[in-house]
Rosetta silent file (secondary structure, phi, psi, omega in degrees, C-alpha in Angstrom):
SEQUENCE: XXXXXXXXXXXXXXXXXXXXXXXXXXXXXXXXXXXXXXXXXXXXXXXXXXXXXXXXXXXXXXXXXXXXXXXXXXXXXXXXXXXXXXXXXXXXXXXXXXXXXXXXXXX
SCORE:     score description
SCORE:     0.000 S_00000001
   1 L     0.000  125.818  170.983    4.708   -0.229  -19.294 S_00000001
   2 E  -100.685  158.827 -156.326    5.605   -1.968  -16.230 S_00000001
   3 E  -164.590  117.996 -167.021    4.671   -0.678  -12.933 S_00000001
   4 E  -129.411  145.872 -172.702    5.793   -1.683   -9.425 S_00000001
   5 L   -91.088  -14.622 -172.958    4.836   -0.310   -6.125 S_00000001
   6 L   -66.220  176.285 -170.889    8.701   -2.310   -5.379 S_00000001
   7 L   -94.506   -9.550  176.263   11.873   -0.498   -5.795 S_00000001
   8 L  -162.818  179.983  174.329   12.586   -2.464   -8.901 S_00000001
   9 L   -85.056  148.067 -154.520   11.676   -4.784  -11.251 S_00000001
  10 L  -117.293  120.717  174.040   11.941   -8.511  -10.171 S_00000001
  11 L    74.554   12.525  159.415   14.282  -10.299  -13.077 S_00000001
  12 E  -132.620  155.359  163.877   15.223   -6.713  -14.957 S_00000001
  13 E   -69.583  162.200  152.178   18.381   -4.780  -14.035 S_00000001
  14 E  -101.128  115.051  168.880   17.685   -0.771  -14.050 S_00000001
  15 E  -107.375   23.755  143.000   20.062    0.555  -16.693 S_00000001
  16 E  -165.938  138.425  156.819   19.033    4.720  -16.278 S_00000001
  17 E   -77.320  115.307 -167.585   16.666    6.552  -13.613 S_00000001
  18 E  -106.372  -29.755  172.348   14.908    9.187  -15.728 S_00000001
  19 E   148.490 -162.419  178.847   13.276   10.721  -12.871 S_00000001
  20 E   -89.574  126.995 -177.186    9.997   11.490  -11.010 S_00000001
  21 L  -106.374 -179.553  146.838    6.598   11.103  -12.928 S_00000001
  22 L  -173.496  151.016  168.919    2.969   12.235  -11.610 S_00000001
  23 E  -125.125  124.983 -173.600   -0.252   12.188  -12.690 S_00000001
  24 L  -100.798 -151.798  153.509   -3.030   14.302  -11.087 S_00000001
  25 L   172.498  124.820  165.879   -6.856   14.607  -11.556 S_00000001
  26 E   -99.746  135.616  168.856   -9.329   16.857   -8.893 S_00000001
  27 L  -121.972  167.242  179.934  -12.742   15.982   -8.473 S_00000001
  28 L  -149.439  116.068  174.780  -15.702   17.589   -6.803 S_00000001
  29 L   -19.476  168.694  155.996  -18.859   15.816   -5.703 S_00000001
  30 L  -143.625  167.780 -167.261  -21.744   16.959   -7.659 S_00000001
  31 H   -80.085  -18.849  157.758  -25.782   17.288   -6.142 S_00000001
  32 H   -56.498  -54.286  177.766  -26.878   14.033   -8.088 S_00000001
  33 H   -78.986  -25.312  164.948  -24.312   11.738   -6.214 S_00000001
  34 H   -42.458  -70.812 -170.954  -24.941   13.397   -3.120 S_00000001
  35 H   -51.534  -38.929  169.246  -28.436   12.731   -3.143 S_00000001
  36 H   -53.437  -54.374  174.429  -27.903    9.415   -3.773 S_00000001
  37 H   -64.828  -28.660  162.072  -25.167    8.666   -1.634 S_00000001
  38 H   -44.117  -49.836  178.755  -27.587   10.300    1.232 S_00000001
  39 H   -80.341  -76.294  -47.682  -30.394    7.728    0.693 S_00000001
  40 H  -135.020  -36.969 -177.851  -28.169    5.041    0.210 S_00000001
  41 H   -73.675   -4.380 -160.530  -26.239    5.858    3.654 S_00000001
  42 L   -80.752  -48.023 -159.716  -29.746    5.923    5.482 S_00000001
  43 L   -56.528  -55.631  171.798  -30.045    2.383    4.080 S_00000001
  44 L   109.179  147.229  155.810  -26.451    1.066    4.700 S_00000001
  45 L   131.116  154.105  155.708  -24.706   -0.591    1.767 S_00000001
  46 L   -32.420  122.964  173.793  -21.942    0.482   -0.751 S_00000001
  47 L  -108.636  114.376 -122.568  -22.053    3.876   -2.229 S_00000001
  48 H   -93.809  -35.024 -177.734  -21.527    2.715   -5.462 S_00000001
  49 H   -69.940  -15.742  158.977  -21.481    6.534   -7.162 S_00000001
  50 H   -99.190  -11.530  178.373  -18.784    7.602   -5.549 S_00000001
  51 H   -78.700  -35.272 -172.818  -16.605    4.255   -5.595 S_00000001
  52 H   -61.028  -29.824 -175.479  -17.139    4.776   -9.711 S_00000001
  53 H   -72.766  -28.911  179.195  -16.054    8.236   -9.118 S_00000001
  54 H   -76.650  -49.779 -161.631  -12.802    7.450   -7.231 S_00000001
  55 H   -58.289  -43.211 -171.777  -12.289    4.447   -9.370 S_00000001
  56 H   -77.856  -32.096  178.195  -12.233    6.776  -12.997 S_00000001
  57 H   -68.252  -28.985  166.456  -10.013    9.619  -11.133 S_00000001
  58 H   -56.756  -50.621 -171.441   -7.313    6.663  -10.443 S_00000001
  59 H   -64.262  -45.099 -178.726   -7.451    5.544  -13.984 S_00000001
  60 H   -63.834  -48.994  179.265   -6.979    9.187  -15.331 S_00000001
  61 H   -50.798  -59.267  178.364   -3.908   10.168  -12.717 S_00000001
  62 H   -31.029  -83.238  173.798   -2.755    6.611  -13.230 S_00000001
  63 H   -15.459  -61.965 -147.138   -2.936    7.359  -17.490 S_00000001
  64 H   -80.817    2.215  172.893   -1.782   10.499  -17.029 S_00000001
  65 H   -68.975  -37.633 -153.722    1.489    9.112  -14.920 S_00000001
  66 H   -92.794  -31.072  166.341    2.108    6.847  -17.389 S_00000001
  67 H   -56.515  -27.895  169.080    2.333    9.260  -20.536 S_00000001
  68 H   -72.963  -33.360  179.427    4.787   11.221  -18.747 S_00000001
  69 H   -58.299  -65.538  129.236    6.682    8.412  -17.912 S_00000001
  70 H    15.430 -109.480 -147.806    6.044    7.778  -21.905 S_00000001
  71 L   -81.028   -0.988  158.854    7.621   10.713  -23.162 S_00000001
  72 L  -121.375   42.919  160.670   10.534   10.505  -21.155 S_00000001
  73 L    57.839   26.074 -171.350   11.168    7.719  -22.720 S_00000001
  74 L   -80.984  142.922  173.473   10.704    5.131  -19.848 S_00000001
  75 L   -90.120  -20.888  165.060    9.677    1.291  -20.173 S_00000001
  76 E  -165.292 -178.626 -157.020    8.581    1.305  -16.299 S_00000001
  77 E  -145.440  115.057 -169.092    7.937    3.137  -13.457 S_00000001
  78 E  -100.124  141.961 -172.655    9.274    1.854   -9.809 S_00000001
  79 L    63.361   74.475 -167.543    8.034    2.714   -6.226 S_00000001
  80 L   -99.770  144.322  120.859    4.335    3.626   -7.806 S_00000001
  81 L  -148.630 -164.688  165.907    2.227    4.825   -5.457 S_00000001
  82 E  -135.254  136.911 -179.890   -1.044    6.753   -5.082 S_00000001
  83 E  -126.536  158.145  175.431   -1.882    9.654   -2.343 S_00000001
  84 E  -124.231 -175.769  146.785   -5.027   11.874   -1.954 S_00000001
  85 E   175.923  147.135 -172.148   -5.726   15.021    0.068 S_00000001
  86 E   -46.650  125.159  174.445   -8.322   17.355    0.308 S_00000001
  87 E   -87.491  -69.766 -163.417   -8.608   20.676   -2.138 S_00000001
  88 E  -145.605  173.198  177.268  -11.738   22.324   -0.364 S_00000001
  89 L   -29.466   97.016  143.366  -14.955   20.965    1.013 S_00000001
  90 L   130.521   44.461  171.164  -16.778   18.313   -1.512 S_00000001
  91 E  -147.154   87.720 -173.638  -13.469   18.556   -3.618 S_00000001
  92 E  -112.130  167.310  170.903  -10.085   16.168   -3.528 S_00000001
  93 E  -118.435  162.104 -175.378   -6.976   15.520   -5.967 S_00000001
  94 E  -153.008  129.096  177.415   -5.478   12.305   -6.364 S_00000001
  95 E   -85.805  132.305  168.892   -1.927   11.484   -7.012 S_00000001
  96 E  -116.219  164.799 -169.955   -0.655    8.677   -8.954 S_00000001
  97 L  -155.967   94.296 -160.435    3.376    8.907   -8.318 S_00000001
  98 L  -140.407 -173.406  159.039    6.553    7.155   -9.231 S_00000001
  99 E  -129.679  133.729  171.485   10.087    7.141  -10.799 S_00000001
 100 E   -92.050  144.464 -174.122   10.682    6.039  -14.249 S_00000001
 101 E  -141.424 -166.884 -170.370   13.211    4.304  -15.029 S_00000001
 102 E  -124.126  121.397 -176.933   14.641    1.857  -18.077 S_00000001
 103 E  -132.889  175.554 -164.381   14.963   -1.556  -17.501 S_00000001
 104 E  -127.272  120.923  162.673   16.586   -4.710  -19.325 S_00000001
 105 E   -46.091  152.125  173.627   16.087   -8.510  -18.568 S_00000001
 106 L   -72.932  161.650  168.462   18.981   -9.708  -16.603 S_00000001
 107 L   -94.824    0.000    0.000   21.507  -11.818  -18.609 S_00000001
């Protein structure tokens, strides 16, 4: 699967627009990473439990973006992006987002 935050693929034509994909995923802090991330801001320094935590909810939306794209029978998916936004305190979703489309090497 190819996958461009661009409007197209550089060296393929688009021969069909299949449509809008997304993948979501919500997460919610839990009282382990808290605690951690608490001493760790007294300290200063990367809080490394929550960059792992952000990092595996991108990979899941991201996945789950691409299986949709997948089953509607796309080869790549153009103007990719990703957005977040708050559910409730200690809780956000994260968007992966795109259009799929079909594309061909140019001749």
């Amino acid at each position: 699967m190819i996958i461009v935050t661009q409007e197209a693929v550089n060296g393929k034509k688009t021969v069909k627009t299949l449509g809008l994909v997304r993948g979501n995923t919500v997460r919610a802090r839990n009282i382990g990473r808290d605690i951690l991330a608490a001493l760790r801001n007294v300290v200063g320094g990367e809080i490394t439990e929550y960059t792992k935590m952000i990092a595996e909810s991108r990979e899941q939306a991201l996945d789950r973006m691409i299986d949709e794209a997948k089953a509607l029978g796309a080869n790549a998916i153009v103007g990719f992006r990703f957005t977040t936004s708050s559910i409730m305190d200690g809780a956000a979703e994260l968007l992966a987002y795109g259009t799929a489309v079909i594309v061909e090497d140019e001749v």
